[in-house]
C-alpha positions in Angstrom: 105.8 114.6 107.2 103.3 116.4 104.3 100.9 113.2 104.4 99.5 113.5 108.2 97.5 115.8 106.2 96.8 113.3 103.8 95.3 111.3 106.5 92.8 113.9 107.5 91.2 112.7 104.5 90.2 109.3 105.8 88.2 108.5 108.8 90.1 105.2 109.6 94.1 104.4 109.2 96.2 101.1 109.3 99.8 101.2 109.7 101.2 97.7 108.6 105.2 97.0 108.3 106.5 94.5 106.0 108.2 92.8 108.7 108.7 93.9 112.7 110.9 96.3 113.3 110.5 98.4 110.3 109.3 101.6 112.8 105.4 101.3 113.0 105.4 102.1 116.7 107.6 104.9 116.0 105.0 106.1 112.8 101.9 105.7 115.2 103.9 107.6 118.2 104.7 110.4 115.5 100.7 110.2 114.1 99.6 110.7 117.4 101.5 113.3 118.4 100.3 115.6 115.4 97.1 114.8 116.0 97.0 116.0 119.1 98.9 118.9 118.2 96.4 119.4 115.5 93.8 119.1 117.9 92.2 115.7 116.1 90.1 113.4 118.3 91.8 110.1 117.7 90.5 106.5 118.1 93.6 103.8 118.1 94.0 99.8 118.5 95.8 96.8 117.5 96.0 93.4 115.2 98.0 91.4 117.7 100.2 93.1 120.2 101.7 96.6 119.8 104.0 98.2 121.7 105.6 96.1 124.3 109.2 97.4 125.5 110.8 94.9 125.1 111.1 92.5 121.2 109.6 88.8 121.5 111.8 87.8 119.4 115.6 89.7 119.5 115.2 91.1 122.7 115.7 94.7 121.6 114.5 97.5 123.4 111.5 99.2 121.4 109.3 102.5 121.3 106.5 102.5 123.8 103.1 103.9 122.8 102.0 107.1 124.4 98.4 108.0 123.9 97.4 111.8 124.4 94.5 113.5 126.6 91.2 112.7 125.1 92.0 109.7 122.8 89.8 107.0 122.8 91.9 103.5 122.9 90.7 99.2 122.8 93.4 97.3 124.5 92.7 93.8 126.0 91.7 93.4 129.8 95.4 92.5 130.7 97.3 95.3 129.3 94.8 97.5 130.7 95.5 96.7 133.7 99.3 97.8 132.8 98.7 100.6 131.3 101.0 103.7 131.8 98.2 106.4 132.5 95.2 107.7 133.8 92.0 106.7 131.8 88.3 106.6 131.6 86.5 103.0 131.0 83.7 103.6 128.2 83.0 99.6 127.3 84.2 96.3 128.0 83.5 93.7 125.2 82.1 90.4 126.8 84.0 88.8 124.2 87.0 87.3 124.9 90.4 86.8 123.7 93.5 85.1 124.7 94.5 88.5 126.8 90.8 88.9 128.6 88.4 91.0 127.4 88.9 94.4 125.0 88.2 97.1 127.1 87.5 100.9 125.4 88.8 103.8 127.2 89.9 107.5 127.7 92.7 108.9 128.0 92.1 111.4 130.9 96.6 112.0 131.4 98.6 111.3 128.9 101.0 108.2 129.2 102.0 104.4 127.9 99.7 101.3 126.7 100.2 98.3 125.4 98.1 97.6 122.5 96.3 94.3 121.8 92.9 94.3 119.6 90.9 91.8 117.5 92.2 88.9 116.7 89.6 89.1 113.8 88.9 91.5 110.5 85.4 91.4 111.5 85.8 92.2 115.3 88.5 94.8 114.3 86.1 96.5 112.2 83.1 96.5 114.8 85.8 98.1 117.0 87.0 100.9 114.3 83.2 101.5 114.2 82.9 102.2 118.4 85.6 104.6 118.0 84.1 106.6 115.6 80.6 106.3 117.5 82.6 108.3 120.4 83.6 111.0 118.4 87.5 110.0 116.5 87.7 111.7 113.5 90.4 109.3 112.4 90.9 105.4 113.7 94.1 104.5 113.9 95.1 100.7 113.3 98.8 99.4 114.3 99.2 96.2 112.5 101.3 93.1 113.1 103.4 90.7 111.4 102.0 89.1 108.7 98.7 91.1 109.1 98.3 92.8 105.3 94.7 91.8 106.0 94.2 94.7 108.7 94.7 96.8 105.7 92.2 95.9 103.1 89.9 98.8 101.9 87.0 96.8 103.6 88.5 97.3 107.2 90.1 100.6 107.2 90.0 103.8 104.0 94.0 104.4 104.2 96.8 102.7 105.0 100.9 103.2 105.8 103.6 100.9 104.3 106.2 100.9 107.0 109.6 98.6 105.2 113.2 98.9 106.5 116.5 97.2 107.3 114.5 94.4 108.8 113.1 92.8 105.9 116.6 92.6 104.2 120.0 94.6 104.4 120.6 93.6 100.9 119.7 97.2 99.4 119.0 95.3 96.4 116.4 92.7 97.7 114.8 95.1 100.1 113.5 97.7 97.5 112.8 94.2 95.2 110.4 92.9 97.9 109.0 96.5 98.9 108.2 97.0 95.2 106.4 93.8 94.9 104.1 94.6 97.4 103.6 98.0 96.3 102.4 96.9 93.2 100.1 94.6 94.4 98.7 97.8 96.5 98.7 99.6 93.5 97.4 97.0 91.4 93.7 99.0 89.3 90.5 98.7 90.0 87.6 97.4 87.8 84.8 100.2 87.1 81.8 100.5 89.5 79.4 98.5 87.7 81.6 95.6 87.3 82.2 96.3 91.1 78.6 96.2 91.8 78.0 93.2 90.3 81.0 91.2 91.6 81.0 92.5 95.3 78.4 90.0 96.7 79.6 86.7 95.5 81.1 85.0 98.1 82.9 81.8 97.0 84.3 80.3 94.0 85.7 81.2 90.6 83.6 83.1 87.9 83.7 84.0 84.6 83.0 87.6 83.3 81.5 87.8 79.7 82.2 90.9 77.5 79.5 92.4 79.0 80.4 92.1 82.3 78.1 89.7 83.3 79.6 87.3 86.1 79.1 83.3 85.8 79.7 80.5 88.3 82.2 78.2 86.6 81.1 75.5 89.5 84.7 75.8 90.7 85.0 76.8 94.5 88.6 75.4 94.6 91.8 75.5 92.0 92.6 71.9 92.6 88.8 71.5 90.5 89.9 74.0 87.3 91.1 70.7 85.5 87.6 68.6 86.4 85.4 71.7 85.6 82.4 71.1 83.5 82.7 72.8 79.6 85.4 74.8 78.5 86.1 77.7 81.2 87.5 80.2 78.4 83.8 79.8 76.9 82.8 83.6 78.8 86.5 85.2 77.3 89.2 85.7 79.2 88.0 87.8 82.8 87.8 85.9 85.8 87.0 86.6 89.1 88.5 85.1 92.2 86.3 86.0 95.5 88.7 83.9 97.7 92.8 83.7 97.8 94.7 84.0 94.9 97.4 81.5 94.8 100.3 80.4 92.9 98.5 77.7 91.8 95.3 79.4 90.7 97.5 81.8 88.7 99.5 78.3 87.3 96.4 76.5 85.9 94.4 80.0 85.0 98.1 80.9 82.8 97.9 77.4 81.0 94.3 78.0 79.6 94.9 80.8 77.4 97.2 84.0 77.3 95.9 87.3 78.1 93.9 86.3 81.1 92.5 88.8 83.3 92.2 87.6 86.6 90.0 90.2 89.3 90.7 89.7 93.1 89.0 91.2 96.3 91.8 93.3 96.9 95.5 92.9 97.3 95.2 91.3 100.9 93.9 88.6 98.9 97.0 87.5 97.0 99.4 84.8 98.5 101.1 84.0 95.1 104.9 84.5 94.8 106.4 86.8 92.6 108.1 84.4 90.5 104.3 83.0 89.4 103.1 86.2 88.9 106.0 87.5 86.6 105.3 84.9 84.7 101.7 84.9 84.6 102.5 88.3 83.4 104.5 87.7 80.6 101.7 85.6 79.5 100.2 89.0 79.3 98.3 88.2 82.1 96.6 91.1 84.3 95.7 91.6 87.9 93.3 94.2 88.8 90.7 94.4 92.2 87.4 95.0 92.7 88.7 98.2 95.7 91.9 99.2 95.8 94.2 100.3 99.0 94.3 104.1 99.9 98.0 104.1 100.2 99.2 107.6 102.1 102.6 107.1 102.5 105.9 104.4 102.3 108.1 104.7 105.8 111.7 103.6 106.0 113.4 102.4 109.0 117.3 102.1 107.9 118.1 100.0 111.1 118.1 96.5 111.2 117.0 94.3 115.2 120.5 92.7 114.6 122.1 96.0 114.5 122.9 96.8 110.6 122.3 100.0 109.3 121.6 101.0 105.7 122.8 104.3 104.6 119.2 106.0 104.8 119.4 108.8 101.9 120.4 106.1 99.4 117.6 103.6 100.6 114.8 105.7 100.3 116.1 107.2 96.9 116.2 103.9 95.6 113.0 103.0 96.9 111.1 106.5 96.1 112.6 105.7 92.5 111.3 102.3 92.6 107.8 103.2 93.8 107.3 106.4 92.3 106.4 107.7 95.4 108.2 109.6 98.4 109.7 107.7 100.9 110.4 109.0 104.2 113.3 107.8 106.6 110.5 107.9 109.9 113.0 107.7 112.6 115.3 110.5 111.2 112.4 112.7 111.4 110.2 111.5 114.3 113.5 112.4 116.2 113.3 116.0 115.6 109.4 116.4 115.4 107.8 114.0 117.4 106.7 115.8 120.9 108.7 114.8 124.1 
């Protein structure tokens, strides 16, 4: 796949799917394996709990992760204990989670782990940070479900957009919701200055002037836009939201005026639907963030846990032509290049 060099580029990855079973495990098995054929130290962990043999939920048989010689790898105390190889302790974390302690290791044979990291954004990047203190050139995140927030540009540079069968075998609502959240990735960034200016204010709604001069409207919730002191549109038209972005917040910003520019974090940060932001839209409305996502690549998994299989060359034509962007079908080609 031409974007593992893409991701030499970056000194920390996140792999997140759209839903489970849309081939992470079988991305970060094929990532791996490059890497070590391309002789790159690697750092890896997880959001949540990565590759267990078995699925939670359908009780489907899934990929196992096999770590190489000389990978560095944070797994809780528990699934340590299970692992599937022969490894070096380098920390344990006196932290705790729900699975013990997160232990840092070696990889001294190569074999199988079960992967289960922070629980937190802020733990997760302490831990990205260890691995790059012991030498990984690139730290590899496998997310969870639900977990976009593993991939904002303040926890790791790049990320992957694994989708699939899983998250609908309706061809035409799958490549609907992938493009939705490929937009919000996509969504532009405001210029540096702006960015400088914006980046350490923590809570509430602001106004920017035309100067790009930020101003606390007094407003740390939307439920308080209709109580706020003065008129909010007296700044213009730029607001910034330095929490989440919901469908409300869009609702009440959209009644005020038309043409509202509305700046978020990043795209981690929006929980709207895409009914409320089409609309806000038409209201010439724009979105744009203060960092945007490092997106390398769009994976495709054409088989569904329940067993249905979308014909993959016409899924990820539709979807490349969607996205403007290649899409690769990752368990056609892990299959054939993927080390045994």
């Amino acid at each position: 796949m031409p974007f593992v060099k893409d991701i030499l580029n970056h000194r920390s990855l996140s792999i997140v799917g759209l839903e489970k079973n849309t081939g992470k495990t079988v991305c970060l098995n094929y990532i791996l394996g490059r890497m070590h054929q391309l002789g790159v130290h690697v750092g890896v962990t997880s959001i949540g709990v990565d590759g267990e043999q078995v699925d939670a939920v359908f009780a489907t048989a899934k990929p196992e992760i096999v770590l190489y010689e000389g990978t560095h790898f944070v797994t809780s105390e528990r699934h340590y204990l299970s692992r599937q190889l022969m490894s070096d302790i380098v920390a344990v974390d006196e932290k705790r989670t729900s699975l013990g302690r997160l232990v840092t290791a070696e990889v001294l044979v190569r074999g199988k782990v079960l992967l289960s990291g922070a629980a937190t954004t802020r733990l997760l990047r302490s831990q990205i940070a260890q691995l790059q203190s012991l030498g990984a050139q690139v730290a590899v995140v496998d997310g969870a479900l639900s977990r976009l927030s593993l991939a904002s540009p303040t926890v790791t540079d790049a990320m992957i957009l694994a989708t699939g069968a899983a998250v609908s075998v309706s061809l035409q609502q799958l490549v609907g919701r992938t493009r939705f959240v490929h937009s919000l990735i996509c969504l532009d960034e405001v210029d540096t200055s702006l960015r400088a200016r914006l980046t350490g204010i923590e809570s509430g709604l602001w106004a920017v002037d035309g100067d790009g001069q930020p101003h606390d409207l007094g407003i740390t919730s939307a439920f308080l836009i209709g109580r706020a002191e003065g008129n909010i549109m007296r700044y213009g038209t730029t607001f910034f939201a330095s929490g989440a972005v919901s469908d409300r917040l869009l609702r009440l910003l959209s009644a005020q005026a038309r043409g509202i520019t509305l700046i978020m974090r990043d795209f981690t940060k929006f929980f709207a639907s895409p009914e409320t932001l089409t609309e806000f839209r038409r209201r010439s409305g724009r979105l744009m963030v203060l960092q945007r996502s490092r997106l390398i690549a769009v994976t495709f998994n054409p088989t569904s846990p329940q067993g249905f299989t979308l014909d993959s060359r016409i899924a990820c034509d539709a979807l490349a032509e969607a996205l403007q962007t290649p899409v690769y079908d990752v368990m056609r080609i892990a299959d054939g290049d993927i080390l045994d």
